[in-house]
C-alpha positions in Angstrom: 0.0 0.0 0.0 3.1 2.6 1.3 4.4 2.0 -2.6 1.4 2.7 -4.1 0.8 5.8 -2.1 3.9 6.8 -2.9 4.0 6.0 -6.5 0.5 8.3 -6.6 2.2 11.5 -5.1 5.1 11.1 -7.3 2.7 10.9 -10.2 0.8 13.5 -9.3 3.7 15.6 -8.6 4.9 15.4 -12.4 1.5 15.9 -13.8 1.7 19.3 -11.7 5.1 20.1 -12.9 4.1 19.2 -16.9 0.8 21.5 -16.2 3.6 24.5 -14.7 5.6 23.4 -17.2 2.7 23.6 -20.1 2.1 26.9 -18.5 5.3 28.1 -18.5 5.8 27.7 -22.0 2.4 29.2 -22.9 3.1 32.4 -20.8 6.5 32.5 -22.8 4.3 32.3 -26.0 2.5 35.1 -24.9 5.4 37.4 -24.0 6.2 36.7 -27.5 3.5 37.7 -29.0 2.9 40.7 -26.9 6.1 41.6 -27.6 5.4 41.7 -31.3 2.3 43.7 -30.4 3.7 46.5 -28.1 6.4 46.9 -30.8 3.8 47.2 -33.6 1.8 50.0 -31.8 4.8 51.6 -31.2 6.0 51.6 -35.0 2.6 52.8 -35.1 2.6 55.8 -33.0 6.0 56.5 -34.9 3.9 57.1 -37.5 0.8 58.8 -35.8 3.8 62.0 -35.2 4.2 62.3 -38.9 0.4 62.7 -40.1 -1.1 64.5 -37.0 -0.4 68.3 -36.5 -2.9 68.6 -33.6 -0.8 69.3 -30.4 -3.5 67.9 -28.1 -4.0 65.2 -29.9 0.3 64.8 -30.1 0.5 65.1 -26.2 -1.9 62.4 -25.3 -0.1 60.0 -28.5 3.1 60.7 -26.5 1.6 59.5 -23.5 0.6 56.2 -24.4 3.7 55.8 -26.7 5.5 56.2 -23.3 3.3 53.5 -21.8 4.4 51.3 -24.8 7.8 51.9 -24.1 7.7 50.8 -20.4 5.7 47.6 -21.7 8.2 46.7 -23.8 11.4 47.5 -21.0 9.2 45.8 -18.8 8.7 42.4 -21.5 12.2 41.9 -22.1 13.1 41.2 -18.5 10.4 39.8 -16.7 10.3 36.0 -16.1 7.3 33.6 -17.3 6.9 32.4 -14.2 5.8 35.2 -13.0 2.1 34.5 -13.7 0.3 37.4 -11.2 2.3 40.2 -13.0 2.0 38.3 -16.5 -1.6 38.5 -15.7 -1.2 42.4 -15.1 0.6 43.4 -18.4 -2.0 40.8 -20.2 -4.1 43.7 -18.9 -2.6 46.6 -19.4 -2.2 45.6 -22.9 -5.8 44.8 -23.9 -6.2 48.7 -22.2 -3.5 49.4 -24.9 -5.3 47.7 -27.4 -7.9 49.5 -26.9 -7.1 52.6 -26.6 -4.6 52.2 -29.7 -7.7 51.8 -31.9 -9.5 54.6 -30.2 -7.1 56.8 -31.7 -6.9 55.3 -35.3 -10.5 55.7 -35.7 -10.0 59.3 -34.4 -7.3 59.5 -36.5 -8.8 58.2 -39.6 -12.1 60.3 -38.7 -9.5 63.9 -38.6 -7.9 62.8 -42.1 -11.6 62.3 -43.4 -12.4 65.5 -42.3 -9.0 66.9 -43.4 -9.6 65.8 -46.9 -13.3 66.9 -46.9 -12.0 70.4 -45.8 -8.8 70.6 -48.5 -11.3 69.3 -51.0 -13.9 72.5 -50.0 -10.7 74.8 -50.0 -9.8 73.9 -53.4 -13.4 74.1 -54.3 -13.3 77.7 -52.9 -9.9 78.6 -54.2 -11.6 77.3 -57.7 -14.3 79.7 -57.3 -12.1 82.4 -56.1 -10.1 82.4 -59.3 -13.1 81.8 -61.6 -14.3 84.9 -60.1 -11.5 87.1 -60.0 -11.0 85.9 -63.1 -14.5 87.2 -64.4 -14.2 90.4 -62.5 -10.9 90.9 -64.4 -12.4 90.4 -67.6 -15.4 92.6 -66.5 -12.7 95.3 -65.7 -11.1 95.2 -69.2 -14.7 95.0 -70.7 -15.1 98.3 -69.0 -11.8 100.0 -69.5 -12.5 98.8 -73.3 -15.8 100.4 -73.3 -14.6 103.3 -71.7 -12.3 103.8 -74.5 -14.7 103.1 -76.9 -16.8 105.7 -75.6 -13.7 108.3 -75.6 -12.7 107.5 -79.3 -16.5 107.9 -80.2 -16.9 111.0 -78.4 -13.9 112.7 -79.8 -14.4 115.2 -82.1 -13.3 115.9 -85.5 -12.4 119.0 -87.3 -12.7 118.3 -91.4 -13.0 120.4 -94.3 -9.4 122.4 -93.2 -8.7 124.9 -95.0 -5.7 127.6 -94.9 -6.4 131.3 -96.9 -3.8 133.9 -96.9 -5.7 137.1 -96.2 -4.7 140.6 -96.9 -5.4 143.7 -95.0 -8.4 144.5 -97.3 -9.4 141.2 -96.5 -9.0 139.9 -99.9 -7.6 135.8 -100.5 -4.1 135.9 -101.6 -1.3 133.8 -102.2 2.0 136.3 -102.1 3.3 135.4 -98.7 4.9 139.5 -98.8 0.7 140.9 -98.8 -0.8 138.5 -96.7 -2.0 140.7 -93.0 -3.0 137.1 -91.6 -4.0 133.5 -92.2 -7.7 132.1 -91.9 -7.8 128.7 -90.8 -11.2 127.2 -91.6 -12.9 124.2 -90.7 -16.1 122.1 -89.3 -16.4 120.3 -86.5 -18.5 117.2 -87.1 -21.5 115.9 -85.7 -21.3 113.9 -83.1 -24.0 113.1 -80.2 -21.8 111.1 -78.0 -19.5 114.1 -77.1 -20.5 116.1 -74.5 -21.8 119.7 -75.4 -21.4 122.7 -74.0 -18.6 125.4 -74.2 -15.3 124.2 -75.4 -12.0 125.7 -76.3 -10.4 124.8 -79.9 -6.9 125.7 -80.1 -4.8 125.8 -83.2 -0.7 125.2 -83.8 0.8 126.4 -86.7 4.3 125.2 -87.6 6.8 127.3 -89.5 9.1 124.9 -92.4 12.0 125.1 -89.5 9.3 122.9 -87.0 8.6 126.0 -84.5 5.5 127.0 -83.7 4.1 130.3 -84.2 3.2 131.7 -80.8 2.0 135.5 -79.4 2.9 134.9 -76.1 5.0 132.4 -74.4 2.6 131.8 -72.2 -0.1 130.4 -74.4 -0.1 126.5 -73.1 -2.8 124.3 -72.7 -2.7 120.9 -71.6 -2.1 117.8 -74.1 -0.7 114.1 -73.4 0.3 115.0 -69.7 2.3 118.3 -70.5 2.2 121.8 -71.4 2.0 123.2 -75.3 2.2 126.4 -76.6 -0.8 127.1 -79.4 -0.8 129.9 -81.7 -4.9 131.4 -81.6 -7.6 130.2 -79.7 -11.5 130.2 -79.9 -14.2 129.2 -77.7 -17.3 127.7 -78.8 -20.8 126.6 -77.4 -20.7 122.8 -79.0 -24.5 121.5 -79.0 -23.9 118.3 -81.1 -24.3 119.2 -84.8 -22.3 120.7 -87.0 -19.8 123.2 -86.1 -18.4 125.3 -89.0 -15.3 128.1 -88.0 -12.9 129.7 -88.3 -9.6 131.1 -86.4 -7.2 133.7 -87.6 -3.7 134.4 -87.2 -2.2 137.9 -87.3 0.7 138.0 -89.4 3.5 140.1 -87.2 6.5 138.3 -88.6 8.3 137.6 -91.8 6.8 133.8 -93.2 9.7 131.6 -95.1 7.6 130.0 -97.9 7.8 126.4 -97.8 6.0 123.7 -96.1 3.6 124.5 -93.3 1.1 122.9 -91.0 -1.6 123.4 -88.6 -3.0 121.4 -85.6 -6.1 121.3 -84.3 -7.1 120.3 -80.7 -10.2 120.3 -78.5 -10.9 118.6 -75.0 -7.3 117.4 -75.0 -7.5 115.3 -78.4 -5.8 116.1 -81.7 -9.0 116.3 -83.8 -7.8 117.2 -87.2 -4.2 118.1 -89.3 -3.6 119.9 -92.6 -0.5 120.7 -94.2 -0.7 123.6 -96.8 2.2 125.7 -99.1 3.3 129.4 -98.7 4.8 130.4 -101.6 6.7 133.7 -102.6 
């Protein structure tokens, strides 16, 4: 009986040590694998850092990365047998686990929304240039128009004419009897151009190119600067036809040769003629 008993314990006894053996080896299977875990959620908080910009969100990922950390410290030194503390980090890392995919669905949900709001600014930025865009052809539509309007309200002085004119008032062509020069013309219709009183100067240039001038003050204003005209007239412009005429008193000797006048109103060259003097 004393051998049996004993050959029972003994039994027993190695049964126990295969099942803390069995165990042993399980818990060691364990470490492994939670190793492999811990050191996947750590390559992926590695890679959290490089897609987040949030520094909330950053701070708390640094929290549990260090929590990872000490896991894995912890792993690499403690032994299998110690099955109440195995039980502990089984623990903690399921509370990893979870809270590791808490964050990639946050994650995931804050690149969603990212994307949804880079899409809307392109969508804006789109309609911000379409718009500008259509405002700046609006602008040269209007700046074209504008000029339009400018060119078609501009008058225009035809007909020009140039009489030498004696002192008896009599047409002449001897440079040595003309008293003055009668520059004639008409100013066209035109219902665009705004009416009222206007000023029409006239520049005569000699064969040498200067201008024939009374006073050196005689300027008016033409493509930003200051001319000097020779005669000027003012007129009440209604819209219709304007025929006139400006004079010029001879006070100086005239080369013959080739001559011309200018004509200007509202800051526009509106008509040119050249004409002879002979002897």
């Amino acid at each position: 009986m004393a051998a049996v008993l004993i050959c029972t314990i003994i039994y027993s006894l190695k049964i126990i040590s295969d099942k803390d053996k069995d165990l042993a080896q399980k818990d060691e299977i364990n470490i492994e694998n939670w190793e492999d875990e811990l050191n996947a959620m750590s390559i992926q908080y590695e890679g959290f850092h490089q897609t987040i910009r949030n520094d909330s969100l950053i701070s708390r990922l640094e929290t549990e990365q260090l929590k990872v950390q000490r896991l894995q410290e912890e792993l690499r030194t403690i032994k299998a047998s110690n099955t109440r503390r195995i039980n502990e980090l089984k623990k903690e890392i399921e509370t990893l686990r979870k809270i590791t995919y808490s964050y990639v669905v946050q994650i995931d949900s804050l690149n969603r929304l990212n994307e949804q709001l880079v899409t809307e600014k392109n969508q804006a930025t789109a309609k911000y240039q379409q718009a500008s865009q259509a405002v700046t052809q609006l602008t040269q539509e209007k700046q074209q128009l504008v000029e339009t309007v400018q060119i078609a309200s501009k008058l225009d002085a035809g007909n020009i004419s140039v009489t030498g004119i004696t002192a008896k008032n009599k047409p002449t062509d001897k440079i040595n009897k003309m008293d003055q020069l009668e520059i004639r013309f008409v100013i066209g219709k035109n219902i665009t151009a705004a009416t009222g009183e206007k000023d029409i100067y006239i520049r005569i240039q000699k064969p040498d190119d200067d201008v024939l001038v009374k006073k050196s003050e005689n300027v008016f204003p033409y493509e930003n600067k200051e001319i000097n005209y020779s005669a000027k007239r003012t007129i009440e412009y209604t819209g219709e036809e304007y025929p006139l005429s400006i004079y010029w008193k001879i006070e100086e000797v005239l080369l013959q040769g080739n001559y011309r006048v200018d004509i200007f109103a509202d800051g526009n060259l509106i008509g040119r003629k050249s004409f002879q003097l002979g002897k």
